[in-house]
C-alpha positions as CSV (number, residue, x, y, z in Angstrom):
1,X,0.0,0.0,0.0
2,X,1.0,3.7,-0.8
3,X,-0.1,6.5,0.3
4,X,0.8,10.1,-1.2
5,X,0.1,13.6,0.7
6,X,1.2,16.9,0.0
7,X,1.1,20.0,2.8
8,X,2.0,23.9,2.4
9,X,3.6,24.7,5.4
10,X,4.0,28.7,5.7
11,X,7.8,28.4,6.6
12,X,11.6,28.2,4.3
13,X,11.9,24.4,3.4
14,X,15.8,24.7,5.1
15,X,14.0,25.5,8.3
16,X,11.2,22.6,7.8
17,X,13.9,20.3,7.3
18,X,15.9,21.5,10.3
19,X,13.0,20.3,12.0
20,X,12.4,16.6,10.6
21,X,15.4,15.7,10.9
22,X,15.8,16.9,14.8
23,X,15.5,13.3,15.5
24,X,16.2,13.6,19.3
25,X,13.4,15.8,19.7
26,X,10.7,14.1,17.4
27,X,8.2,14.3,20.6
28,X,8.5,17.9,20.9
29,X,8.0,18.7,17.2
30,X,5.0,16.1,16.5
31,X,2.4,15.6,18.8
32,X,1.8,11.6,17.9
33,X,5.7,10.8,19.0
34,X,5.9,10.0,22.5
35,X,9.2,9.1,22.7
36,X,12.7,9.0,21.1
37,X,15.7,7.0,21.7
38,X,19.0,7.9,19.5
39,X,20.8,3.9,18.8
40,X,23.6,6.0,16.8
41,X,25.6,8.8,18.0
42,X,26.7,12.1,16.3
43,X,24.7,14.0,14.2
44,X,21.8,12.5,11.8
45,X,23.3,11.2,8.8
46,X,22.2,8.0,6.0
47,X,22.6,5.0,8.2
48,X,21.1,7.0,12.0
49,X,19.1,4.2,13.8
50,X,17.1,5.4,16.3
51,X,13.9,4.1,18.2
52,X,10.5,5.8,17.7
53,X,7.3,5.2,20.3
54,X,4.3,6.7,18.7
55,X,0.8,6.9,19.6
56,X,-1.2,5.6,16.2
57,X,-5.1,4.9,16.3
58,X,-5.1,4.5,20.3
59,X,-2.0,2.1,20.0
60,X,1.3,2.8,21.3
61,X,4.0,1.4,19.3
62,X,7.6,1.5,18.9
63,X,9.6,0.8,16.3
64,X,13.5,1.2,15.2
65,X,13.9,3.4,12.1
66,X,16.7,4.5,10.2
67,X,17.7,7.3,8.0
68,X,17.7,6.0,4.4
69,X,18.2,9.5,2.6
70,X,19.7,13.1,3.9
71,X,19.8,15.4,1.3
72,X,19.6,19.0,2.8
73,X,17.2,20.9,2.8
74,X,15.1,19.2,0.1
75,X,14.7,15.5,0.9
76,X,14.9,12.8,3.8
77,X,13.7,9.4,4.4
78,X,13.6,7.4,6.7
79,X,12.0,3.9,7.5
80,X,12.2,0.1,9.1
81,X,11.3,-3.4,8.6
82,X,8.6,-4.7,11.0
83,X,5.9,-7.4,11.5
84,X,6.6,-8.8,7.7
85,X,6.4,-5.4,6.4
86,X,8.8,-2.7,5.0
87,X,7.7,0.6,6.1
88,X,8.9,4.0,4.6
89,X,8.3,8.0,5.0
90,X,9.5,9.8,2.3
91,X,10.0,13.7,2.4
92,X,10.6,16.2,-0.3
93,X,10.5,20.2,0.3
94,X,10.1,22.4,-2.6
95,X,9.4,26.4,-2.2
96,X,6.1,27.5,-3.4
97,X,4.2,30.3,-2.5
98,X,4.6,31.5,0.7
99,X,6.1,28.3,2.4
């Protein structure tokens, strides 16, 4: 399954991206992250492992993720393998209009 959203956010895509990739404070920045544990040390780079508790649906779950894709400021990805299935969150910023 794939699913595809796009979102104006009223901000410069270097900042937007200064945000999704402040890993150690995911719960801070989105409201459904509950907690964040850093596996790898140093900055975010391809290859950061890290371990993500969420709230999704009423559930908590946690899973470990890693950084698949760091390309400042215009794309990162990041996903894992779990339960028999590969799952993967792709971002790409582009200026338009006002954000």
């Amino acid at each position: 399954m794939e699913l595809n959203t796009q979102k104006l956010i009223l901000a410069p895509p270097a900042r937007v991206f200064e945000i999704l990739t402040d890993l150690p404070n995911g719960a801070t920045h989105c409201s459904a992250i509950t907690r964040v544990e850093m596996l790898t040390p140093g900055e975010v780079a391809v290859g950061t492992r890290f371990r993500e508790t969420r709230r999704l649906m009423g559930h908590e779950a946690t899973e470990e993720m890693e950084v698949t894709v760091l390309e400042p400021p215009v794309a990162f990805e990041l996903g894992c393998r779990s339960h028999g299935c590969r799952y993967w969150t792709r971002f790409r910023l582009a200026p338009e209009a006002e954000g």
